[in-house]
N, C-alpha and C positions, 0 to 999 in steps of 0.2 A: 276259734282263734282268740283265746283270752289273754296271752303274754304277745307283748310287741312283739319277739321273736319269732313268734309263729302267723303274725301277720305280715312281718319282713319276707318270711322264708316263700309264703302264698301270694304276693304281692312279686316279687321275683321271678315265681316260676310260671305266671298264667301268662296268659295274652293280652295283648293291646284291651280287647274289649271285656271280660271280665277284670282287669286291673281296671276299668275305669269305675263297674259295677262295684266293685270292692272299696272305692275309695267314696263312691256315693253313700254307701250301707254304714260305713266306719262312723266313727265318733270325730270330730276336729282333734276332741284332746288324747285319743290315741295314734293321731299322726305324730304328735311334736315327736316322740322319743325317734319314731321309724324314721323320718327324714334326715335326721344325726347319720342314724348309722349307715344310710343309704351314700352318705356321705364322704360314707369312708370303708365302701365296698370298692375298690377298684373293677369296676366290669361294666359293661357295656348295658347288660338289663338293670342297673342298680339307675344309672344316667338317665335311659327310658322312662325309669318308674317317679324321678324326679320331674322329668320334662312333661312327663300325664298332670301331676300334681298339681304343678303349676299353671297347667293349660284347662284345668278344669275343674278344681277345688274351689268352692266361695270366699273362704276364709283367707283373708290379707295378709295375716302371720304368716300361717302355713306357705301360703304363697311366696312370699319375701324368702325365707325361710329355705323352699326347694329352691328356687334361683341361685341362693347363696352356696348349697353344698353342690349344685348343679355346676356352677363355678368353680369350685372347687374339684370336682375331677376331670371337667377340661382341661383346667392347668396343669392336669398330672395324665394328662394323654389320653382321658376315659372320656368316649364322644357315644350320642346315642347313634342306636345302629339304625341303619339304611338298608333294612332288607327289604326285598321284592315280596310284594305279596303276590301270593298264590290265584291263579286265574279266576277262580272259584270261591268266595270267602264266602263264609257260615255267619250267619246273623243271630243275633237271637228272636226267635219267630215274636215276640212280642212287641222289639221295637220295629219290627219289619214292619208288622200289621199296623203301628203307628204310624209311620212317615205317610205324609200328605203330601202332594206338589201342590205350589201355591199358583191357582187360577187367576186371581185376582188381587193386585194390590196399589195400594191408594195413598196419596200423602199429603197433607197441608202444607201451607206456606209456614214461616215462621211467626212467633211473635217475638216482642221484642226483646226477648231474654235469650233468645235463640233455640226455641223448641218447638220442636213440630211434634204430630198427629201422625202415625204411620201404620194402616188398619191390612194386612193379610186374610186372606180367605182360602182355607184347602179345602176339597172335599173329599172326603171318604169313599174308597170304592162300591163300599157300601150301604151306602147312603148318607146324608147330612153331614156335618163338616162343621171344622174349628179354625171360628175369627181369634185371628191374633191382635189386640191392640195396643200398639207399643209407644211409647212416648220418649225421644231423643233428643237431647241438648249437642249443639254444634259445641259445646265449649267442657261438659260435664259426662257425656256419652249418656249411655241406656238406665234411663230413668223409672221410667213404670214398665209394667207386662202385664197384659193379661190374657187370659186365653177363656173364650167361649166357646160353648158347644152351641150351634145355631143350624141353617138352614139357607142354602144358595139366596132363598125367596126373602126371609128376613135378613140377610145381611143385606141384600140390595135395598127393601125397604128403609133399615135403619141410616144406610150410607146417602139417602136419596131425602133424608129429612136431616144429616149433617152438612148437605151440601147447601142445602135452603137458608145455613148461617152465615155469617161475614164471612168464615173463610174460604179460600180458597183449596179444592182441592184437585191435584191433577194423579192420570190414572198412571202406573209404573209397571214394566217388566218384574217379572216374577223373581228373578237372580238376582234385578239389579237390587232390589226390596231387600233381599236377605242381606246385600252385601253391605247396604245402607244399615242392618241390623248388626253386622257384623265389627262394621266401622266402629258405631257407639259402643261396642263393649269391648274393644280391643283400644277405647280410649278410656272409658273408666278404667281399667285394667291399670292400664299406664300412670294413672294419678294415685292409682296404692289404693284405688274404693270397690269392693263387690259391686257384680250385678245383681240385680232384683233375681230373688230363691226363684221366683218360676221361670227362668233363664232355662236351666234344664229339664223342665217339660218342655219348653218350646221347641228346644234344639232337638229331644226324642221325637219330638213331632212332624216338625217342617221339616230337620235340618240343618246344618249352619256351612255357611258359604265360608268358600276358601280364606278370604280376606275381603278388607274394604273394597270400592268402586276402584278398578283399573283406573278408568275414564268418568267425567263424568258425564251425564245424559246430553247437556246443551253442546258439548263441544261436536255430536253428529251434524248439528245445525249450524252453528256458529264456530268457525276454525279460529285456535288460537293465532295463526298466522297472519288471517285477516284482522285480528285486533290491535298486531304491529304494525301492519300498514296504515292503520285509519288510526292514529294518534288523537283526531279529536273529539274519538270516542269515548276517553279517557276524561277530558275536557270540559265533556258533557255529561258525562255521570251522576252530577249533582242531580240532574233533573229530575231520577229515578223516584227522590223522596217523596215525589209528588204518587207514585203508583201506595195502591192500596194493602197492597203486600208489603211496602218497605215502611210505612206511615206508623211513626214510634220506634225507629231502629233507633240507637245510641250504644256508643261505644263506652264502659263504665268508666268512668273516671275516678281518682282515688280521691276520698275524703280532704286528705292531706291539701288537696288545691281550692277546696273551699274557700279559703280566707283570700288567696289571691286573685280568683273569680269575681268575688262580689270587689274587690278592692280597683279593679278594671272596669267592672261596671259602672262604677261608680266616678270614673275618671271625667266623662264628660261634665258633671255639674263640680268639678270641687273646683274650690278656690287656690288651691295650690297648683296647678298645674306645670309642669314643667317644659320650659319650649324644646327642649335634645331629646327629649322622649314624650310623644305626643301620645294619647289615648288607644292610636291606630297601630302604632309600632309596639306598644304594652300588649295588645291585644294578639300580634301574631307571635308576640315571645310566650305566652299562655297556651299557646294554640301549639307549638313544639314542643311545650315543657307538658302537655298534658299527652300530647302523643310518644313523647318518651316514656312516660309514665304507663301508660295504661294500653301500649300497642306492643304487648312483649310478643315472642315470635310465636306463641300458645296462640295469644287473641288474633295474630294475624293468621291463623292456621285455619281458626273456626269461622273467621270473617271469609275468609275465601272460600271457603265448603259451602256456608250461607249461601254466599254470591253466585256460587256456580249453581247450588240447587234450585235458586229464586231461580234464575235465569232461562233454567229448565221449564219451571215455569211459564215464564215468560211466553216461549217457544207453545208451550202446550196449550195456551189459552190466545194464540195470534198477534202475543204482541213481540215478533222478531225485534224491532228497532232495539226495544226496552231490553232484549237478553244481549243485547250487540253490546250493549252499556255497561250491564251486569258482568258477564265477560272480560269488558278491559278493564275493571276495578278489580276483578277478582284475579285477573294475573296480575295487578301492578301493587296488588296491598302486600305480596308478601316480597317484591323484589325490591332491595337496597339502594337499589340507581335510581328507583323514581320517587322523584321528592314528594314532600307532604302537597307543595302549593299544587302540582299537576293533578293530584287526584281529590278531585272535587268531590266526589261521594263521600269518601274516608273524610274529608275537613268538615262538611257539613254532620256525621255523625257523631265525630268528635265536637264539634259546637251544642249538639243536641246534649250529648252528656254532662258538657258544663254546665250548659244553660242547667238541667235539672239539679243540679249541685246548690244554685240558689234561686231555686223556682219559688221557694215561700218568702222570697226578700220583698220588699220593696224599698227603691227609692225616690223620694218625693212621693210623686204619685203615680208613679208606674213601675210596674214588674223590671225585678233587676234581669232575670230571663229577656224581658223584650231592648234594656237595654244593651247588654253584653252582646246579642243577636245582632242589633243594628252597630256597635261599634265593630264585630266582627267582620259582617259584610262589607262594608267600607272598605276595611284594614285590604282585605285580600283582593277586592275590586282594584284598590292602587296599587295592589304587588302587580297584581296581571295585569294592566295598563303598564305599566313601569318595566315589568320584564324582571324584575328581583325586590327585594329589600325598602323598606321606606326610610329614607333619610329626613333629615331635616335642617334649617340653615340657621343660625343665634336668632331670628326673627319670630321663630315655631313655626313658619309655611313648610307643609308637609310638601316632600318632593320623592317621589315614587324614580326611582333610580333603572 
C-alpha cells in the first residue's frame, strides 16, 4: 500500500480490528491525504473508518482532522453503522493471548497538583504478570504509563515498601481501576493532548473500559441524599484541611491577582486606611474576585472528582465522618446555588492559593501569607456571624449585616 488510494480502498474494505491494526502500522503522515478523502466518500464505512481514527490514533492533527470530516458527513446524512456483531467474534490469537484481568489494583491519595499513583497487576495464565503503573492528573488526565513484566510476589513486595511512605494508599476494583484509567485519557483527549505512546500496549494488554466511573466508590457508603439533609456538613468541610491527604491542596490562583493580594495584606498596618472599606470587606472582595477567576467549570470538575475520590478514601481507611465532609463539598463545588461563604473547604483552598501568590513577601516583620490568612479569617468569621455581607457606618466600626 504505497499510494494513499490503496490505503483508502484497504482501510474501507477490512474490519473493525484490522482497520485498527492498519492505522497502528501507518505512518501519521500518510493519514493526512486519506482522512480528506474519507471525507468525502459518502458511505457509511468511510464515517467508521473516521470514527476509528479518532478513537485511537495519537496524533492531535490527525485527530481534529477526522472529527472535522467525520462532521462533515453527518451533516450530509453519512452516520457510522450500528451493525450487530456476530455471536462468535475472531480475535487475533495474539492479542488474545495478551489480555490480562486485572487482580489487583491500588491508588494514592492526591498531591497537591492533583495527581495520584494508580499501580494494576494482571497475571498471566501462564505464569508472571504485568504491573501497570499509571500516573493521573484530576485536571490534565493520563500522564505517565508504564508497564512491568514482574511477579504476583514482587509486586506485592514492591507495593508493601510504597505503602511504608507518606502516602496513602487504598485497594480498588479491578473495572473501577480501568475506568479511572479511562477517565484520564478521555480527558487528555478532550484538551487536544496525546496519551503517553504505551497507552496502546496497555489497552492490548488489560483492555480499556467502556468509559469513565458511572458512580463513584464513596457514594456506596455515603449517599448523596444524605448530604442534602445534613447541610452542616457542608459547613464543616473546612476541617478536612487538617486530614493528611488533603494538607497542601490549593486551588491555583492566576498571577494577575498578585498585586491585589499583597495590597490586602497589607491593609491592616497602612496609614491610609479607609473607614467604608475596611480591611475585612477588601478581603472577601479578593476572595470572590479570585474564585471567579480561577474556579472555571473545568477546575470545578477536577475538584469534585478529587473530592469524591479523597472521600473514597476516607471510607477505606475508617474515617466515615471525614468522606461525609468530602461528599458535601464535592456536590456543592460544582452547583450554582451554593455560594462561595457556605463552602468552607473551597474558601479555605482558595485562601491557600493566594496566600501562596505572596508567600516570599514580607511585611514589617511577618509573612504577608500569615497576614492575608488572619485578615481572611476574620473577614468570613463576621459574614457567618452576620448571616451576609460586612458593612460599615462613617465611624469604620465594622458591622457584619
Amino acid at each position: 500500500m504505497s499510494q494513499p488510494n490503496d490505503l483508502l480502498a484497504a482501510l474501507l474494505e477490512a474490519d473493525d480490528a484490522n482497520r485498527e491494526r492498519m492505522l497502528h502500522e501507518v505512518e501519521a503522515g500518510r493519514l493526512d491525504t486519506v482522512v480528506t478523502e474519507l471525507g468525502h466518500r459518502r458511505e457509511p464505512a468511510a464515517a467508521a473508518v473516521l470514527e476509528l481514527i479518532d478513537r485511537t490514533v495519537d496524533d492531535r492533527g490527525l485527530r481534529k482532522a477526522a472529527r472535522r470530516e467525520l462532521h462533515r458527513l453527518r451533516s450530509a446524512g453519512v452516520h457510522v453503522p450500528e451493525s450487530p456483531r456476530p455471536a462468535a467474534v475472531t480475535v487475533e490469537p495474539a492479542r488474545a493471548e495478551a489480555r490480562v484481568e486485572v487482580t489487583q489494583a491500588w491508588a494514592t491519595d492526591f498531591d497537591p497538583t492533583g495527581s495520584r499513583a494508580l499501580w494494576m497487576l494482571g497475571e498471566r495464565s501462564l505464569g508472571g504478570a504485568w504491573l501497570a503503573a499509571v500516573l493521573i492528573n484530576d485536571s490534565q488526565g493520563l500522564q505517565d504509563l508504564s508497564l512491568v513484566d514482574t511477579t504476583r510476589k514482587r509486586f506485592q513486595r514492591e507495593l508493601e515498601q510504597r505503602r511504608r511512605d507518606n502516602a496513602t494508599w487504598v485497594s480498588l476494583p479491578g473495572e473501577y481501576a480501568l475506568r479511572l484509567v479511562r477517565e484520564g485519557v478521555d480527558l487528555t483527549r478532550s484538551r487536544g493532548a496525546g496519551v503517553p505512546t504505551r497507552y496502546r500496549t496497555f489497552r492490548d494488554t488489560f483492555g480499556e473500559a467502556p468509559g469513565p466511573p458511572e458512580r463513584a466508590l464513596v457514594y456506596e457508603t455515603v449517599s448523596p441524599v444524605e448530604a442534602n439533609f445534613n447541610p452542616e456538613w457542608l459547613e464543616e468541610s473546612g476541617r478536612l484541611i487538617r486530614e493528611p491527604e488533603i494538607a497542601g491542596w490549593h486551588v491555583s490562583v492566576p498571577d494577575s491577582l498578585r498585586a491585589r493580594t499583597l495590597e490586602v495584606a497589607r491593609t491592616p498596618v497602612s496609614a491610609l486606611l479607609v473607614p467604608t472599606h475596611p480591611p475585612e470587606q477588601q478581603a472577601l472582595e479578593l476572595l470572590s474576585e479570585a474564585a471567579r477567576d480561577a474556579l472555571s467549570p473545568e477546575a470545578r470538575r477536577a475538584l469534585r472528582r478529587r473530592l469524591e475520590e479523597t472521600g473514597f478514601i476516607f471510607v477505606a481507611t475508617d474515617r466515615v465522618a471525614s468522606a461525609r465532609l468530602a461528599v458535601a463539598a464535592a456536590r456543592a463545588v460544582e452547583d450554582p446555588t451554593v455560594p462561595l461563604e457556605r463552602q468552607a473547604l473551597v474558601r479555605e483552598l482558595l485562601e491557600a492559593g493566594l496566600a501562596r501568590l505572596v508567600a516570599s513577601e514580607t511585611i514589617g516583620s511577618r509573612r504577608a501569607s500569615e497576614l492575608l490568612i488572619e485578615i481572611m479569617e476574620r473577614a468570613v468569621e463576621s459574614q457567618r456571624q452576620g448571616g451576609g455581607r460586612i458593612e460599615t457606618r462613617p465611624s469604620g466600626l465594622i458591622l457584619p449585616r
